[in-house]
C-alpha positions as semicolon CSV with decimal commas, in nm:
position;residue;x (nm);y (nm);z (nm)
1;X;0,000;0,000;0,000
2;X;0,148;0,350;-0,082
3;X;0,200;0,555;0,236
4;X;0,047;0,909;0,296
5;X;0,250;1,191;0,092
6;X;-0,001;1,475;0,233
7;X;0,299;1,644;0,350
8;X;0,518;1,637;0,056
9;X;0,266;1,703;-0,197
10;X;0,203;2,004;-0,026
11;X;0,541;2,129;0,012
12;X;0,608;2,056;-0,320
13;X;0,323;2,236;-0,433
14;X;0,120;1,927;-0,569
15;X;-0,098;1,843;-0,338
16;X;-0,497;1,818;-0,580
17;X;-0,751;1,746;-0,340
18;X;-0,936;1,504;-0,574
19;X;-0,656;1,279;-0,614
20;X;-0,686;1,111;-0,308
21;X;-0,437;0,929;-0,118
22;X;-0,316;0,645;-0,290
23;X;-0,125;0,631;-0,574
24;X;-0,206;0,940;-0,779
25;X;-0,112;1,190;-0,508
26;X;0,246;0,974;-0,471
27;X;0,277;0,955;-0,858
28;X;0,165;1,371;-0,899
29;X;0,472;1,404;-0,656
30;X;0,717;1,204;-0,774
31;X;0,641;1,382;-1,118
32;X;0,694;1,768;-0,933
33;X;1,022;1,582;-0,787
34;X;1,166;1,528;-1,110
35;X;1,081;1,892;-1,244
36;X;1,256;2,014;-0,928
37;X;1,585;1,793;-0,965
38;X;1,551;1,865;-1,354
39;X;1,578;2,240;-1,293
40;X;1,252;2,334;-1,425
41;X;1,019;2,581;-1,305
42;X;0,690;2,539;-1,224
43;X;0,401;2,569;-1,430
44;X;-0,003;2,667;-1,367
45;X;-0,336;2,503;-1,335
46;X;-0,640;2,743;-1,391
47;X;-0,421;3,022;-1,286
48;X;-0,293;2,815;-0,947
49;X;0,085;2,678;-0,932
50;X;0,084;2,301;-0,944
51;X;0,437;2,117;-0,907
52;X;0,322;1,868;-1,188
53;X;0,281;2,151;-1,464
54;X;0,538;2,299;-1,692
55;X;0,511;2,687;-1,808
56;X;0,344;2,617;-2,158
57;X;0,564;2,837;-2,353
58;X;0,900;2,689;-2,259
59;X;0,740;2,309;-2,234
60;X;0,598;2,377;-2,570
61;X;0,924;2,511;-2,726
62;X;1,188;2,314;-2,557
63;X;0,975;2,046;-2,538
64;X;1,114;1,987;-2,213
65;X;0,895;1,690;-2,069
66;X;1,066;1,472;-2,283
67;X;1,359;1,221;-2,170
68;X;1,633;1,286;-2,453
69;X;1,669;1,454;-2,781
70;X;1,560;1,116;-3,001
71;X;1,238;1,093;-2,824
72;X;1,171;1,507;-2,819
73;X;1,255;1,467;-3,191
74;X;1,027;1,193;-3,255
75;X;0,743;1,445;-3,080
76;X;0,822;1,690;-3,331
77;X;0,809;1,442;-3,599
78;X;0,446;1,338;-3,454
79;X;0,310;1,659;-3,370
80;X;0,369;1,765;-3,731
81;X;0,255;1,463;-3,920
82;X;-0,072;1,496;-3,705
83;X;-0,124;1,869;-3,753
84;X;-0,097;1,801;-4,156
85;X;-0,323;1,527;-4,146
86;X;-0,583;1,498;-3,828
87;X;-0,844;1,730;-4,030
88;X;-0,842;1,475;-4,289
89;X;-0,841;1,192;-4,187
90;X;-0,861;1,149;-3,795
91;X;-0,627;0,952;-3,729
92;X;-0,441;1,097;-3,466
93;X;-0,542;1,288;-3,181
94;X;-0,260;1,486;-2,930
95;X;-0,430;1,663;-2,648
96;X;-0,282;2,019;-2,609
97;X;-0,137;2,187;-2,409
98;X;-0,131;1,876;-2,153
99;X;0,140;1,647;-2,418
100;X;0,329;1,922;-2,351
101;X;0,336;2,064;-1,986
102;X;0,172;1,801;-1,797
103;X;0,376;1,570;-1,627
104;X;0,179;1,332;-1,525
105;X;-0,039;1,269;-1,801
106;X;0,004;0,893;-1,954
107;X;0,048;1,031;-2,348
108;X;0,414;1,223;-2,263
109;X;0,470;0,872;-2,082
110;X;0,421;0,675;-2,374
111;X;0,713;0,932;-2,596
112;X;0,940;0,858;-2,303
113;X;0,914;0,505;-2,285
114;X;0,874;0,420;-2,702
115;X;1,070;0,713;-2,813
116;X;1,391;0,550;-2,835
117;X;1,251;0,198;-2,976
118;X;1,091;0,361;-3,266
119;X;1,458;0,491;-3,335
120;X;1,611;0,134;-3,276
121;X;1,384;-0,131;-3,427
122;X;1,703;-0,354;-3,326
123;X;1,655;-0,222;-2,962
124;X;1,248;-0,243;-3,015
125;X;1,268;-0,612;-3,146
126;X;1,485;-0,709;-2,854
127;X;1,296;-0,614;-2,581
128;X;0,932;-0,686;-2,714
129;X;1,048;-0,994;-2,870
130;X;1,123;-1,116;-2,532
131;X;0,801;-0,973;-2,395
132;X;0,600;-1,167;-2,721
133;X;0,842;-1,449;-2,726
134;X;0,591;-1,655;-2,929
135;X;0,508;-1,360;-3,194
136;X;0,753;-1,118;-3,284
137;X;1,082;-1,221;-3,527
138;X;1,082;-0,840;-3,626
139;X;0,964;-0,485;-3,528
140;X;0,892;-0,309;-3,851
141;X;0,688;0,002;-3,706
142;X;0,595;0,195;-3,397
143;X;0,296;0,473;-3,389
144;X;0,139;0,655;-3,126
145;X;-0,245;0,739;-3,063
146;X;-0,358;0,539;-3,392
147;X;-0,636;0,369;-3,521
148;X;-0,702;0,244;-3,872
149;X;-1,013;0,442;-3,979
150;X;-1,178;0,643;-3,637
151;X;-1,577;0,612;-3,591
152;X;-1,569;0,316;-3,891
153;X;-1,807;0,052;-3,881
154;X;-1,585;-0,146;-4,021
155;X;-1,393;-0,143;-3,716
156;X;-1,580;-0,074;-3,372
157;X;-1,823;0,243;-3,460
158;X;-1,626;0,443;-3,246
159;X;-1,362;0,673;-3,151
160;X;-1,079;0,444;-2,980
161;X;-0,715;0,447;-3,091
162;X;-0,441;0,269;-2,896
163;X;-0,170;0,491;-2,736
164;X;0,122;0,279;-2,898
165;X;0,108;0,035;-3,220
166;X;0,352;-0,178;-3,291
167;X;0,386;-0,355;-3,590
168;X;0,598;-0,655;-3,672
169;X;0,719;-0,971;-3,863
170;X;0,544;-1,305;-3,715
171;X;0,764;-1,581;-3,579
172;X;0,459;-1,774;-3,744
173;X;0,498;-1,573;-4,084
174;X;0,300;-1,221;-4,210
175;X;0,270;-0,947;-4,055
176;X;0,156;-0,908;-3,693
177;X;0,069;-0,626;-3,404
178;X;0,038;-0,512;-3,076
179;X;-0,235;-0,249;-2,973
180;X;-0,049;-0,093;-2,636
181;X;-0,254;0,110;-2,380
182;X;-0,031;0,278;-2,110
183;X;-0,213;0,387;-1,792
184;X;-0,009;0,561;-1,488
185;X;-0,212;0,718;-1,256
186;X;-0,544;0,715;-1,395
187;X;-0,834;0,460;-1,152
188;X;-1,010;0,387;-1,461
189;X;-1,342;0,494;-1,244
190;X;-1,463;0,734;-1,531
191;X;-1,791;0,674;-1,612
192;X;-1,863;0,426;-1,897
193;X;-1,961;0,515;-2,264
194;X;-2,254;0,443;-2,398
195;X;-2,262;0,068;-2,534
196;X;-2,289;-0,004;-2,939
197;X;-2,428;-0,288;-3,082
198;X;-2,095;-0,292;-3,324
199;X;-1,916;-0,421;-2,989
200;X;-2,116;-0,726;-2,928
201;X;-2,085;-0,811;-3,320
202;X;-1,735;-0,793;-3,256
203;X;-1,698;-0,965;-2,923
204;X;-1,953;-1,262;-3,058
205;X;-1,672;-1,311;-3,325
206;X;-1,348;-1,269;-3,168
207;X;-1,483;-1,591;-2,941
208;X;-1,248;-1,510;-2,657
209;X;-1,478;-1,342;-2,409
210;X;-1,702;-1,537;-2,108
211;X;-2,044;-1,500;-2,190
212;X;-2,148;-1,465;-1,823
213;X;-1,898;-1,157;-1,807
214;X;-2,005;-0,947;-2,091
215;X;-2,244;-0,733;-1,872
216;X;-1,896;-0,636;-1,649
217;X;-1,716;-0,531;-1,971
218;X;-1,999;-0,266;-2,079
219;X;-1,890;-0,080;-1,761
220;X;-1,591;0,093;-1,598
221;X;-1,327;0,002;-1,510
222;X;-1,323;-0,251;-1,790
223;X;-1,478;-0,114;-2,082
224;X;-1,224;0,073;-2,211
225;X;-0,999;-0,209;-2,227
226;X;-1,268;-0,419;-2,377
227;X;-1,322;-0,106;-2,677
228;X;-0,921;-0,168;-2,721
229;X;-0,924;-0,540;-2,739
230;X;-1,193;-0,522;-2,984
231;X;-1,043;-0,275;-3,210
232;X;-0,754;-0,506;-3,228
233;X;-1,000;-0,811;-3,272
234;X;-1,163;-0,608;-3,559
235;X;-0,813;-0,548;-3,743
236;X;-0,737;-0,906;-3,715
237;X;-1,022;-0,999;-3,890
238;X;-1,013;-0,732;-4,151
239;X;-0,909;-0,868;-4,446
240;X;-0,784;-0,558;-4,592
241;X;-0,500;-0,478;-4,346
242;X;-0,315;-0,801;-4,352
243;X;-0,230;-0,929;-4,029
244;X;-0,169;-1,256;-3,983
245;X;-0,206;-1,163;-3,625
246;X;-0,197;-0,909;-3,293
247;X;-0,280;-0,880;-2,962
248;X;-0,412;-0,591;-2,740
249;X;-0,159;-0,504;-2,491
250;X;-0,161;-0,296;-2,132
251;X;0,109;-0,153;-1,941
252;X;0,031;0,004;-1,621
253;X;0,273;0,027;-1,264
254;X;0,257;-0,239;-1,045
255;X;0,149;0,004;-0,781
256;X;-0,155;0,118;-0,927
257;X;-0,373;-0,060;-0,750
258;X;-0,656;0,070;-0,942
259;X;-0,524;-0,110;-1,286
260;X;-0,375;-0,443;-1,147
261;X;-0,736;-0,502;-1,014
262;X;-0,874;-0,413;-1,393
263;X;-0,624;-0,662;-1,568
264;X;-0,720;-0,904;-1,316
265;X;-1,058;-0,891;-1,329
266;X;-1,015;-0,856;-1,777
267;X;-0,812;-1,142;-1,741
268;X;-1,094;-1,329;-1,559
269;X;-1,337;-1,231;-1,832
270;X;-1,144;-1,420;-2,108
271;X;-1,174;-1,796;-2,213
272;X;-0,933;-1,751;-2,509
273;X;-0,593;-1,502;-2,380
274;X;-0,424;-1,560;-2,696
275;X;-0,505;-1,168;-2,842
276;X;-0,454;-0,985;-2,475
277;X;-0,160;-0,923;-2,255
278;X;-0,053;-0,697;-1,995
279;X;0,268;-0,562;-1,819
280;X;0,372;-0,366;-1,549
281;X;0,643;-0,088;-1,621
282;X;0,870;-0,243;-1,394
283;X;0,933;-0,545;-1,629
284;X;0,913;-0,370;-1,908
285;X;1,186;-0,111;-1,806
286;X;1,332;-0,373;-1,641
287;X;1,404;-0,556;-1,976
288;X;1,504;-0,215;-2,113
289;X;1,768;-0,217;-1,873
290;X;1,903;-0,525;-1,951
291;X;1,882;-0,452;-2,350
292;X;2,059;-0,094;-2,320
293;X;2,312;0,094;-2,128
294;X;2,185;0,389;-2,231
295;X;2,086;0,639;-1,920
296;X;1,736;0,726;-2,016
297;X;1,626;0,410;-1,915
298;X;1,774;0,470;-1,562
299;X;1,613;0,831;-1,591
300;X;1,267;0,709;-1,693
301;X;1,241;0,446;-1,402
302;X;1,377;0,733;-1,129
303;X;1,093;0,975;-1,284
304;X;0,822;0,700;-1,282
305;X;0,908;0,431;-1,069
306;X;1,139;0,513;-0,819
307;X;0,890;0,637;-0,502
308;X;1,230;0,579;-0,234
309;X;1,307;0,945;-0,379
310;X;1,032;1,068;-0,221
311;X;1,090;0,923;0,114
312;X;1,463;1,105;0,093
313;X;1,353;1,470;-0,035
């Protein structure tokens, strides 16, 4: 169980009533921690100073949430490609100004920890590959906030996109992919969206699901990884794309209480695993560690992971 950080959230000027307790108010902390030790001044919430929050201006120019100059370059690269196209087609969404001054949001997260791999498919195929031991021969691709074709029918009717997609060459032969969602501090208590027909067409043929648990997946907090799962059921079954196969995919801290609950309860709700996994960010980073030297792995896990720094500040 985390431990009480009333008085160092306050002190550090991120103490937000609403998040409670438990692991957000340690993780909104640990986040002002890391601006502090990074040199970086603070930034403002509706006009109130907030130890989590970058000035916009400098976090939008320096980019300065961002682990290394690969991964604020890859941002860039993002940011731009999304600005050209989003009108047209929809098929990315960035929320602004939070990807670039909010610290704790889950979307910078996912630059800091993919950045790199989508620079190194070498370094990307070595550490999913041994997360996918059964799937992956080759990483080919990494995206962030994607979907094939937003609101389609022929997909799930809706508006769901996965945080990170990975696509790769199949042990098995063809093409493959994993549909990544990355939660940090979020409880997944939001309230539910309304339910679509197009998701029990979907679940009926994807096969995987307990009957006797679809009611629980038409709520928080596991609808949202049941929207996920069947957008990556959908694209497996869509002739069009060409995957051989993929898998829907969530990474979330061991400490979140909130989330290891979810995945348990998800997991409990399958009969067939075969298209969903999840991960903590301690293993993954963990394997990081062990497939690079390089020191933004040790800097992600001290921004993230590392709640002893609190107890010394």
């Amino acid at each position: 169980m985390m431990r009480n950080f009333d008085f160092i959230a306050k002190a550090m000027s991120a103490y937000v009533e609403s998040d409670g307790t438990g692991f957000r108010r340690a993780a909104r902390t640990l986040q002002s921690l890391w601006r502090e030790r990074s040199n970086l001044p603070m930034g403002e919430h509706k006009g109130v100073l907030l130890g989590s929050r970058l000035p916009v201006d400098l976090a939008e120019r320096d980019l300065a949430n961002y682990l290394t100059p690969g991964i604020r370059s890859v941002v860039r690269d993002v940011l731009k490609s999304a600005s050209e196209h989003q009108n047209a087609s929809e098929i990315q969404l960035f929320a602004k100004p939070r990807i670039y001054n909010d610290l704790l949001s889950s979307q910078p997260l996912c630059f800091n920890l993919f950045g790199e791999l989508k620079l190194d498919f070498k370094l990307a195929t070595t550490v999913l590959g041994i997360l996918r031991p059964d799937a992956i021969k080759k990483v080919t691709g990494i995206s962030f906030e994607y979907s094939p074709e937003r609101s389609s029918e022929r997909f799930t009717g809706d508006r769901s996109a996965f945080d990170v997609f990975v696509e790769y060459d199949a042990l098995n032969g063809g093409r493959g992919f994993l549909g990544v969602e990355v939660k940090y501090h979020e409880s997944l208590q939001e309230s539910a969206a309304t339910n679509r027909p197009r998701y029990d067409v979907v679940a009926a043929k994807m096969g995987c699901f307990n009957d006797a648990s679809l009611p629980k997946l038409h709520d928080a907090p596991l609808q949202q990884f049941w929207r996920d799962h069947l957008l990556a059921g959908s694209m497996i079954s869509d002739g069009d794309l060409g995957y051989a196969e993929g898998a829907f995919i969530v990474v979330y801290p061991a400490a979140n209480t909130y989330c290891r609950s979810a995945v348990r309860k998800y997991r409990e709700s399958l009969s067939d695993s075969s298209t969903f996994d999840a991960w903590t960010l301690e293993e993954f980073v963990g394997i990081l560690s062990l497939a690079t030297q390089e020191p933004w792995v040790d800097e992600f896990r001290g921004r993230y992971l590392d709640f002893r720094r609190l107890l010394m500040s």
